[in-house]
C-alpha positions in Angstrom: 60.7 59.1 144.6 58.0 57.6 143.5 55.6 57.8 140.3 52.6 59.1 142.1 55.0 62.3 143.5 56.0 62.5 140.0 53.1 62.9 138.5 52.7 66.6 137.9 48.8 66.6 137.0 48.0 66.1 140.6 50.4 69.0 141.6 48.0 71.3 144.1 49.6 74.4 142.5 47.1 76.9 140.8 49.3 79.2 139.7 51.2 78.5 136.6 54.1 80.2 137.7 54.2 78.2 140.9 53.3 74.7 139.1 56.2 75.1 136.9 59.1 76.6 139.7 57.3 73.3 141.5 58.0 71.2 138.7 61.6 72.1 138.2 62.2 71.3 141.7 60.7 67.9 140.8 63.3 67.8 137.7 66.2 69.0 139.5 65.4 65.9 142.2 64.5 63.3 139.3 68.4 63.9 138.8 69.7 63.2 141.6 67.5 59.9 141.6 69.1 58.8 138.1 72.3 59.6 139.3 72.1 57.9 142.3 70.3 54.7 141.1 72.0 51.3 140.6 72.2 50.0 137.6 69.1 47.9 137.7 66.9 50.6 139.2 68.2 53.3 136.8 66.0 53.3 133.7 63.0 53.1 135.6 64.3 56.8 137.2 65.2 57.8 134.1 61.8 57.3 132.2 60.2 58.7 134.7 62.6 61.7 134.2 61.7 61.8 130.5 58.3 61.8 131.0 58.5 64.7 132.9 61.0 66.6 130.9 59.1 65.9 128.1 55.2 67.1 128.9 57.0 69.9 131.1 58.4 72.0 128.1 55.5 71.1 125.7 53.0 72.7 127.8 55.5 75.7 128.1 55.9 75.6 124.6 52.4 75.4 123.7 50.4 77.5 127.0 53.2 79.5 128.4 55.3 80.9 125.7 52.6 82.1 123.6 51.1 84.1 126.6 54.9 85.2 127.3 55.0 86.9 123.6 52.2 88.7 123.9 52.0 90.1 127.3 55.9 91.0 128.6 58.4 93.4 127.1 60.3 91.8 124.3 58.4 89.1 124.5 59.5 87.7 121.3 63.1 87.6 122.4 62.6 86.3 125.9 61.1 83.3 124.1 63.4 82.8 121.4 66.1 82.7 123.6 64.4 80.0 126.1 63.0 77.9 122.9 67.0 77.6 121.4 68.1 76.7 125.0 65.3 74.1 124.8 66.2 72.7 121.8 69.9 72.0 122.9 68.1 69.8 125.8 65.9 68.2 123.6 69.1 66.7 121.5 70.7 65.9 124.6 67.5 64.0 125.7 67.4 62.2 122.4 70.8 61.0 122.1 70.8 59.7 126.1 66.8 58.5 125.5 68.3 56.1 122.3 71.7 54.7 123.9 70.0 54.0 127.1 70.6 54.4 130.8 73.4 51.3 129.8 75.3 53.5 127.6 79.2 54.3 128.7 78.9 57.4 128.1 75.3 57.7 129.8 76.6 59.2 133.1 78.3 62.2 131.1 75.9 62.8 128.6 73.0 63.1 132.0 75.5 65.5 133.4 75.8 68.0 129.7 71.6 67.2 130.3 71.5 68.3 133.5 73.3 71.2 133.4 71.5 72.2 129.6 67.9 71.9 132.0 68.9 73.8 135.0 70.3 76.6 133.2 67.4 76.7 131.2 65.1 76.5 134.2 66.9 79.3 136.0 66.7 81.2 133.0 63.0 80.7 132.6 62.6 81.4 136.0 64.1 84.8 136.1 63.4 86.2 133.0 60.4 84.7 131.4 58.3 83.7 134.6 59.1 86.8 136.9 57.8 89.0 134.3 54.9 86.6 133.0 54.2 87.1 137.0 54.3 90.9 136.7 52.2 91.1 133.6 49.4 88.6 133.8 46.2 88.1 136.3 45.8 85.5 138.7 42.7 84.5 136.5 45.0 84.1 133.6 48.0 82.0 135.3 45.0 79.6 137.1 43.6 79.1 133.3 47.2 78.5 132.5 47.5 76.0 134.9 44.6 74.2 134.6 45.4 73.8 130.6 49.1 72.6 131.9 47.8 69.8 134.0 45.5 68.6 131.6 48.2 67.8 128.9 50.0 66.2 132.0 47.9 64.2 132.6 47.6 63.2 129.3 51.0 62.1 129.1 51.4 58.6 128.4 53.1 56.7 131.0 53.2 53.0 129.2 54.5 51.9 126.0 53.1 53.5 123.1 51.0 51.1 120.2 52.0 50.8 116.8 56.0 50.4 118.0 57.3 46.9 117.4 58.7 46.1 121.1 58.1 47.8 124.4 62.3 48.5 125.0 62.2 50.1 121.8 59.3 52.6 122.6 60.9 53.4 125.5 64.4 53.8 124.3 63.4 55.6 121.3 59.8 56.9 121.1 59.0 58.2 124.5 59.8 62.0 124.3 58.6 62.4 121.0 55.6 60.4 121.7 54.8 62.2 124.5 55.6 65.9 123.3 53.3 64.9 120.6 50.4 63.4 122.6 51.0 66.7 125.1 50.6 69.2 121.9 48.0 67.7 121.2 46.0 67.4 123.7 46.8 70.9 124.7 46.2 72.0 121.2 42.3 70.5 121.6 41.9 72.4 125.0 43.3 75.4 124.0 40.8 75.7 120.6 43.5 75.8 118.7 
């Protein structure tokens, strides 16, 4: 897979339902690729994978959840319950995004990460998007998408400044850099 068909900006989806059901397709196969990888070819997959994990829930966090509250039946609740699954991801992501890809235990702590994601997806999928779907105008999920994308592509994709090597961003910064950067910028698009 490679970076340009991982780069969820450039998605043709319009729908933000659609974009994201897309994008946990792309997830699910950035698995399989870190899996899969040797050794050498491995943390390359895996940033990749972070990078994607990471700008994908903060622009559900930020666009999507907020409309989720206020449009569907027991909004609050549906959210809640995807935001806690979140978090238990976001550690996992943390702990295998500081030991590295080189880590012994790497290959069963991507597993716990996997599985954490793609319940969490199916989850979103069935209970939070279907009835987003139901409960929203095409007008609104297009806006919702367009906002989505933007922080996307926002994302950064190189070492951040201000860290003292480039392994050491990578290792330890990334997610948090980029959540931040992607809150942000969705933050400044959004009015908010």
């Amino acid at each position: 897979m490679t970076a340009q068909r991982t780069a969820p900006e450039k998605m043709a989806e319009k729908d933000v339902i659609d974009l994201l059901q897309a994008q946990h397709g792309m997830i699910r196969d950035l698995f399989d690729e870190v899996e899969q990888a040797p050794a050498d070819r491995r943390g390359e997959a895996f940033t990749r994978l972070v990078r994607l994990l990471a700008v994908h829930e903060t622009a559900e966090e930020e666009i999507v959840h907020p409309y989720a509250r206020m449009k569907i039946d027991g909004g609050n609740g549906v959210v809640d319950d995807r935001l806690a699954e979140e978090h238990d991801a976001k550690e996992l992501l943390m702990e295998l995004d500081e030991a590295g890809p080189g880590a012994g235990d790497f290959a069963e702590k991507l597993a716990m990460l996997r599985a954490a994601v793609e319940t969490h997806a199916r989850s979103e999928e069935r209970y939070e998007f279907a009835k987003l779907r139901a409960h929203t105008t095409e007008t609104e999920r297009r806006v919702m998408a367009t906002g989505v994308k933007a922080a996307e592509a926002m994302a950064p994709t190189h070492p951040h400044p201000g860290t003292e090597s480039a392994t050491k961003n990578i290792l330890v910064g990334t997610p948090v850099a980029m959540m931040d950067r992607a809150r942000d910028v969705i933050r400044r698009a959004m009015g908010k």
